[in-house]
Structures are given as C-alpha cells and as structure tokens.
N, C-alpha and C positions, 0 to 999 in steps of 0.2 A: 747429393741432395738427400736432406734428411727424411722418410720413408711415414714413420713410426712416429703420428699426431700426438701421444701421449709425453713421450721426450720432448718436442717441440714445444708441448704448452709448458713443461717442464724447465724450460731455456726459457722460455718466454716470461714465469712468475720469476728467474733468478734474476733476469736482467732486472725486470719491475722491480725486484725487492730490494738490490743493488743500489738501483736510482732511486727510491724513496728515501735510504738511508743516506744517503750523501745529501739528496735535497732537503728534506723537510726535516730529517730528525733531531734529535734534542745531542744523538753525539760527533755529529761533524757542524753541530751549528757554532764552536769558536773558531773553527778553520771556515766557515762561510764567512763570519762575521769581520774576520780577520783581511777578509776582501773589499769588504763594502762597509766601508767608514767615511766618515766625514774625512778622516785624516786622509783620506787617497787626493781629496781636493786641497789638501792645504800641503802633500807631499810635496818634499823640493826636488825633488829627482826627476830628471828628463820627461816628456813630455809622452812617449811614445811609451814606459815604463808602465807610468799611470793608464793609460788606454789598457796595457793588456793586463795588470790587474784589475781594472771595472771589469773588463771583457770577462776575466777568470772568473769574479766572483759574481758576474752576472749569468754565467754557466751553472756554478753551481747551486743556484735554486732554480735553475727552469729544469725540470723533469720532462720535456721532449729532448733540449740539446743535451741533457747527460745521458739517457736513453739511449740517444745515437753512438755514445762513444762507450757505455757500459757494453753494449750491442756489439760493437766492434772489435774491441777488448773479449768480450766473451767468446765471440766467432773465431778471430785467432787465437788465444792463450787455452782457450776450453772446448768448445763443440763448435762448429759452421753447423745452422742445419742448412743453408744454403751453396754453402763452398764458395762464398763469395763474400768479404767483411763486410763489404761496400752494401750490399743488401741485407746482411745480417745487422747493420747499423739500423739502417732503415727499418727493418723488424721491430729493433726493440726498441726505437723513438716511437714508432704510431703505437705500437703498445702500449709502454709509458705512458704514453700520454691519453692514450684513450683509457685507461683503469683511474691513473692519476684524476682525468677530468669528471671521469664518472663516478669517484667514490670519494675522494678526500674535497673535493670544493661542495658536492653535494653536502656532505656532513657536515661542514663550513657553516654552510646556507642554513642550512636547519639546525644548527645548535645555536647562530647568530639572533636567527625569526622565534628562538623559542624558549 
C-alpha cells in the first residue's frame, strides 16, 4: 500500500492526464473518430464486429471508463499505490472523472453562456 500522499496524487494527475489525452484531445481524435462513424452502421462485416467497435469507440471518449483502464494499466506496468489493479482502476476512473466533470464541462458551460 502506497504510504507517501504526494506520489499518490502524483499517479493520480498521470492517470487523469493519460485519459484526457486519449478522450478529448485534438491528437487521438482520428483514432476516436476512426471508431464512431456513420460508416460502422452501413459496415458489412458481421454483426458482433460492429458492436465491439461502437463499444471501442464509445470507450474512448468517456473519461470515467478510460480512467479505469489507464488506472489499471498504470497499477500493473508502473506503480499500484494500492497493490491491487482492480482498485487502482477504480482510483483513477472516480478521479478522472471527478477533475474531468469538474473542470473541462465547467469551462464548456461558460465559454458556451458567454
């Protein structure tokens, strides 16, 4: 168990910065878009194909479910501060998405209102 709050918050902004970059940013936005096309509904390719890229590419703009898997990814390949991925996922999805909801839809709102 990770001890040392200043690391932890430390894991905490990598994973956040991780998921913002894959969700919202301007340079994985041709691999997001690359998912979520009209062309996935007119795809002729099996059925079950089509489901898991919507699935894919509805992953990669929601910033709680990439959060989970940045989160769990970061736990095994880089630091656990939990020693457990399964709750290190968990960390950094309510993370995620608690800076996500608190800062980038806020600014949304008010540069939309003004």
């Amino acid at each position: 168990m990770l001890t040392d709050p200043v690391i932890l918050f430390q894991w905490l902004l990598a994973v956040f910065g991780v998921t913002i970059i894959i969700t919202i940013s301007k340079i994985f936005l041709p691999i997001r878009a690359a998912f979520l096309t009209q062309e996935i509904y007119e795809d002729p390719s099996p059925h079950f194909f089509r489901k898991i890229r919507k699935w894919i590419g509805e992953l990669l703009h929601c910033a709680m479910c990439m959060g989970f898997w940045v989160g769990m990814g970061a736990g095994h390949f880089w630091l656990s501060p939990t020693q457990n991925i399964f709750i290190d996922g968990i960390l950094g999805s309510a993370f995620s998405w608690l800076l996500y909801t608190n800062l980038w839809t806020k600014n949304i709102v008010q540069n939309e209102g003004g």
